[in-house]
Each structure stands twice: as structure tokens, then as C-alpha cells.
N, C-alpha and C positions, 0 to 999 in steps of 0.2 A: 641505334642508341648504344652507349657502351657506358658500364658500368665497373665501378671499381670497390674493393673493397682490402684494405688493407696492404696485402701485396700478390692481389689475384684481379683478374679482368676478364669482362664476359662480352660480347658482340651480341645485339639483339635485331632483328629487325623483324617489322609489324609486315606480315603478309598481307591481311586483312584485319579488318575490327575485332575479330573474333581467333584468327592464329594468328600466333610467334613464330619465328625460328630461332633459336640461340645457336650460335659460334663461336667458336675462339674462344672459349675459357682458356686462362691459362695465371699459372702462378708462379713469381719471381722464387719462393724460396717454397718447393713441393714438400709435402708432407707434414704441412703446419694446419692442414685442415681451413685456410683463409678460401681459397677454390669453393668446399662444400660448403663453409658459409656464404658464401656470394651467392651460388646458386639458390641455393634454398628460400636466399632472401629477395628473390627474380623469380621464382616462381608461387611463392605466396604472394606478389604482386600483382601475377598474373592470373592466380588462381580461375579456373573455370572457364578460362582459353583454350582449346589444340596446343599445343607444344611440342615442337618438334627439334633434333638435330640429329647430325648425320657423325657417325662415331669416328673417330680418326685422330692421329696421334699433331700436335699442334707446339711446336716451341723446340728448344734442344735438347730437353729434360721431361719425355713424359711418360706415361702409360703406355703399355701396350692396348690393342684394340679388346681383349679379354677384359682385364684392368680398367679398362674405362666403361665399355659395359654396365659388368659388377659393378662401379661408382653410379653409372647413372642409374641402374636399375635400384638402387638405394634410393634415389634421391624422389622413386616414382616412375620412370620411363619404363615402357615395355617393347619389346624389339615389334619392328612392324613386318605384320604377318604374309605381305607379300614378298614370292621369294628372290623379285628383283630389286628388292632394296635391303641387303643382308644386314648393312650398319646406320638403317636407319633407326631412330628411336622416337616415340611419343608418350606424352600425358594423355590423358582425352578426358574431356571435361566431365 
């Protein structure tokens, strides 16, 4: 599923009935905050799913992997505590 919101776009896809995964956020003109409202507004959607994405830098213009982190760990996500998935991140319901 892919979702838009002003001038940011997010990739969704249903793993199961019960997890997500999100992708590919990314925003035409960064730093106007359209990115963190998209999110926010895909995860109050999805409220009391698994959500999961894997941290990495997407488009010609983004964060670094710190950077994005810090953003998601804002938005909710906590880095997953095994240590072979260093940028992964999840919600848990």
C-alpha cells in the first residue's frame, strides 16, 4: 500500500493480519515535517499491530542512519534487541 501525504510517501506492506512493515518514507522537500506527519498518521491507523522497519538512508536527500533513528525512535520504535539486526526498528503492540 503506499500512502501520500502532502509532499512525503510512505510504502506499507501487510505481512500478516496482525504486522506491518513500512518502507520508503521519503519527502520531496525535507525538513517541512510532511514525512512525520504521514507517519504518525499510518501508525495511529495501525495502532496495536507489530510494526516494523529496517533503518536506512532512501532518496538523494536524507538522514543519516543516527538521524533517522532519533526520528523514529520519536515517532515510537525501539531498536530491536537482537544484535543481528542492528537497524532494525519496531512498535509492539
Amino acid at each position: 500500500m503506499r500512502f501520500v501525504h502532502k509532499s512525503a510517501s510512505l510504502m506499507v506492506t501487510v505481512e500478516q493480519i496482525d504486522q506491518i512493515e513500512i518502507y520508503r518514507l521519503a519527502s520531496q522537500r525535507p525538513g517541512n515535517g510532511h514525512a512525520g506527519e504521514l507517519l504518525r498518521s499510518v501508525l495511529a491507523m495501525f495502532a496495536g499491530k507489530w510494526i516494523s522497519l529496517t533503518v536506512g538512508p532512501y532518496g538523494d536527500r536524507w538522514m543519516n542512519e543516527n538521524e533517522l533513528c532519533a526520528f523514529y525512535g520519536r515517532c515510537g520504535f525501539v531498536a530491536d534487541p537482537r544484535p543481528d539486526y542492528p537497524t532494525h526498528m519496531w512498535i509492539y503492540p
